[in-house]
C-alpha positions as CSV (number, residue, x, y, z in Angstrom):
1,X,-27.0,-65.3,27.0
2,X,-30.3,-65.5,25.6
3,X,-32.7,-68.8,26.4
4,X,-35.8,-69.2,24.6
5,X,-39.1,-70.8,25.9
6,X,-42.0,-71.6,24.5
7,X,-42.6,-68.0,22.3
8,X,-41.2,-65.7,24.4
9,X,-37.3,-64.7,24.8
10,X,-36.2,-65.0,28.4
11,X,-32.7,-62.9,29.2
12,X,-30.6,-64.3,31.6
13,X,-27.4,-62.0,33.3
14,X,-24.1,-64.5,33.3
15,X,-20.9,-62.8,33.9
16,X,-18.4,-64.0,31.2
17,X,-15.4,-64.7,33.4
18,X,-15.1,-67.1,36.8
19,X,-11.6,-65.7,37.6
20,X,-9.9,-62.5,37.5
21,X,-6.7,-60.6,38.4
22,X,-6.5,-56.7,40.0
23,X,-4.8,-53.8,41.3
24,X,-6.2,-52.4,44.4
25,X,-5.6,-49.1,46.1
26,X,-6.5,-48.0,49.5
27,X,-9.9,-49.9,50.2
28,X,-9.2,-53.1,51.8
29,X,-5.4,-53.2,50.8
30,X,-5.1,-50.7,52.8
31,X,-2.6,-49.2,50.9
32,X,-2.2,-51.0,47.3
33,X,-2.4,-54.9,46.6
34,X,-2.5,-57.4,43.7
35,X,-5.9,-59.3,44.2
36,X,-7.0,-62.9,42.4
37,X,-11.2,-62.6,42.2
38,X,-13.2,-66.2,42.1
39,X,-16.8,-65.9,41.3
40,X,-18.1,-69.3,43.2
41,X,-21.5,-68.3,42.1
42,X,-23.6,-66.3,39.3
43,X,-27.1,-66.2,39.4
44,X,-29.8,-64.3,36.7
45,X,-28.6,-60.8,37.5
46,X,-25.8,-60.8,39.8
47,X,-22.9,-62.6,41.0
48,X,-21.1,-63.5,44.4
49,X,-17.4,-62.6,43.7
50,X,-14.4,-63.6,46.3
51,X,-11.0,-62.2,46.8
52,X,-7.8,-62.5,48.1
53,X,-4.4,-61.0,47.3
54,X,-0.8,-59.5,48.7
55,X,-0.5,-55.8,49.4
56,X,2.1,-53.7,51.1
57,X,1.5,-51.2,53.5
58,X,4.5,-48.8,54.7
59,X,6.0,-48.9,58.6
60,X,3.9,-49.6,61.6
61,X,5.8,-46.7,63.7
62,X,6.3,-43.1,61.7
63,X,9.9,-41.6,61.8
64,X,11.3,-38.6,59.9
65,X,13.7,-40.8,58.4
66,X,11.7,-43.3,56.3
67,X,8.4,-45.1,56.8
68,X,9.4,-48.0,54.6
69,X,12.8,-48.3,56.4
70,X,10.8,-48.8,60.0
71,X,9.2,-51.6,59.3
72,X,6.8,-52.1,56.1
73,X,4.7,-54.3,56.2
74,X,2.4,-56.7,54.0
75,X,-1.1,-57.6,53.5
76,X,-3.5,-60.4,53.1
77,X,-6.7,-58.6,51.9
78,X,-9.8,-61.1,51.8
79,X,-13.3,-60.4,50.9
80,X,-16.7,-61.5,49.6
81,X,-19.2,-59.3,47.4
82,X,-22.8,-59.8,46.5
83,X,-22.9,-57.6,42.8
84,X,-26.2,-56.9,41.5
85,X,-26.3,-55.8,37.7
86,X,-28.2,-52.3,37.8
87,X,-28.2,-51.2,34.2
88,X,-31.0,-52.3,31.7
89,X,-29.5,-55.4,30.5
90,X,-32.7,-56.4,28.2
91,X,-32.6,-52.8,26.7
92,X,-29.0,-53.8,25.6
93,X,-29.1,-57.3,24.5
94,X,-32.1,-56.5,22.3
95,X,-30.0,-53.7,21.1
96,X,-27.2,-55.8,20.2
97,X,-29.1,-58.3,18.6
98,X,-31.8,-56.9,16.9
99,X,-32.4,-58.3,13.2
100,X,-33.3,-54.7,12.4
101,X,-29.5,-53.4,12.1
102,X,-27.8,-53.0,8.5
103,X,-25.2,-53.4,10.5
104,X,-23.3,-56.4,12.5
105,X,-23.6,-56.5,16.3
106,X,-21.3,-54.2,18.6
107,X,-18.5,-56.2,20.2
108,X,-18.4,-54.2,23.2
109,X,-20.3,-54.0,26.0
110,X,-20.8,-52.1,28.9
111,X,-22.2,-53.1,32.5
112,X,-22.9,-51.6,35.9
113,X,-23.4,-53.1,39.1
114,X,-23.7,-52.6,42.9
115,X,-21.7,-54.1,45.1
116,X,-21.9,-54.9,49.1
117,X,-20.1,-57.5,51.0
118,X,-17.4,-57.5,54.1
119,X,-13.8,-58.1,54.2
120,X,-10.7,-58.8,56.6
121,X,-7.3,-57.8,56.3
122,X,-4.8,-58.5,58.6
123,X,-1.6,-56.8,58.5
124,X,2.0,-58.2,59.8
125,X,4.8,-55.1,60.3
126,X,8.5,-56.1,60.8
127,X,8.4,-53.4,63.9
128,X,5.4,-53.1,65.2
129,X,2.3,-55.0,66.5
130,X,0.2,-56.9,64.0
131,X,-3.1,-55.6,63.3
132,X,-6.2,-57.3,61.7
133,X,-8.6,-54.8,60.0
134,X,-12.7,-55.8,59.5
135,X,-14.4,-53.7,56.1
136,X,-17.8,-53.6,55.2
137,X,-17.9,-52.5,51.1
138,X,-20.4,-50.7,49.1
139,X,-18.9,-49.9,45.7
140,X,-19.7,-49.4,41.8
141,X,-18.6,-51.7,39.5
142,X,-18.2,-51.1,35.8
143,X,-17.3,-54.0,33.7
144,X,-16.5,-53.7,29.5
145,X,-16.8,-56.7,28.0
146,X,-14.5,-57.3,24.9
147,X,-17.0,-59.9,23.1
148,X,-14.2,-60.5,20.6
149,X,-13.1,-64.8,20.4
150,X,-11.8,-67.2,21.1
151,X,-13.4,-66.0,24.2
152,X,-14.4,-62.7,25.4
153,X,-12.5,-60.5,27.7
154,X,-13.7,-58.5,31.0
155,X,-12.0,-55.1,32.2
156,X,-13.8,-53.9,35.0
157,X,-13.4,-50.9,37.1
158,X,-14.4,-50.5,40.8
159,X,-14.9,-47.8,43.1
160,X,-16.2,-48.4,46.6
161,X,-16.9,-46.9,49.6
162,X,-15.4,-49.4,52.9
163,X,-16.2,-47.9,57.0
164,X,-13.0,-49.9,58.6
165,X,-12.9,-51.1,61.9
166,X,-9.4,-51.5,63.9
167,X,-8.4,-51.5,67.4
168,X,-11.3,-49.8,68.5
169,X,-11.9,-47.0,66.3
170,X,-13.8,-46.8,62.9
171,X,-12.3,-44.9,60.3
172,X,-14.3,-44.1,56.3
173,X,-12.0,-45.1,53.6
174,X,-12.3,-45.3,49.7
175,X,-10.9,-47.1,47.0
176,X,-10.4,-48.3,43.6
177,X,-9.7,-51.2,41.8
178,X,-8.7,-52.0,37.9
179,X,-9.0,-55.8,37.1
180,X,-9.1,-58.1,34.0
181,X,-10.5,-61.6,33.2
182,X,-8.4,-64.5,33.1
């Protein structure tokens, strides 16, 4: 979005979605979930993004015999994000826009940001002991925008980095996520 005051241009970041849908793996899931994002809030160049979804994970007590069979259980990942844009969005806008192209503007646009926040995740097994997981997140976000109407479309792709804490022990985990805008 591009506001104008007085005789200068002013650029001003605003994500083009409030609500998404994703696939999560590992991360917070811990194993693989189906998240719903909210972004409560967008300021000039970032955004604070919420989630919560429904994931599986497999039994809570190994066997030979089958660890989905022992008691599988399910999910409820939660989190909160502060993403800050990092890529040069005036560079970008002015290139999209500039009345010096023969050509029209390019419909698609790419964004980076960096993402921190915190996230819980309990975890209820048929046969075993619940457990209730605590993340922090740092991560890399890339979001393609699809500036094609009635309204444009957001696929973004996440990679983070999220140091879990469970019953004691701290453990380094990864993951990815592939969402699109609602």
């Amino acid at each position: 979005m591009i506001v104008f005051e007085s005789s200068q241009a002013q650029i001003m970041y605003r994500t083009r979605y409030r609500a998404a849908v994703m696939v999560e793996s590992f991360a917070i899931s811990p194993l693989g979930s189906i998240n719903i994002e909210y972004l409560p809030v967008r300021w000039k160049n970032s955004f604070l993004a919420t989630r919560f979804g429904l994931g599986f994970i497999p039994g809570g007590n190994p066997t030979a015999i089958s660890m989905v069979t022992n008691g599988g259980g399910a999910s409820l990942p939660t989190s909160v994000t502060y993403n800050y844009l990092i890529n040069n969005l005036r560079k970008g806008i002015n290139r999209r826009v500039s009345l010096k192209c023969k050509s029209a503007p390019s419909k698609i646009a790419s964004e980076w940001f960096a993402e921190i926040g915190a996230g819980a995740t309990p975890v209820a097994y048929r046969s075993a002991e619940s457990r209730f997981y605590s993340f922090g997140i740092l991560g890399l976000r890339q979001q393609v925008v699809f500036d094609i109407p009635p309204h444009p479309r957001v696929v973004f792709l996440r990679a983070n980095l999220t140091p879990s804490y469970v019953e004691g022990k701290y453990e380094i985990r990864g993951g990815i996520s592939l969402g699109v805008s609602l």
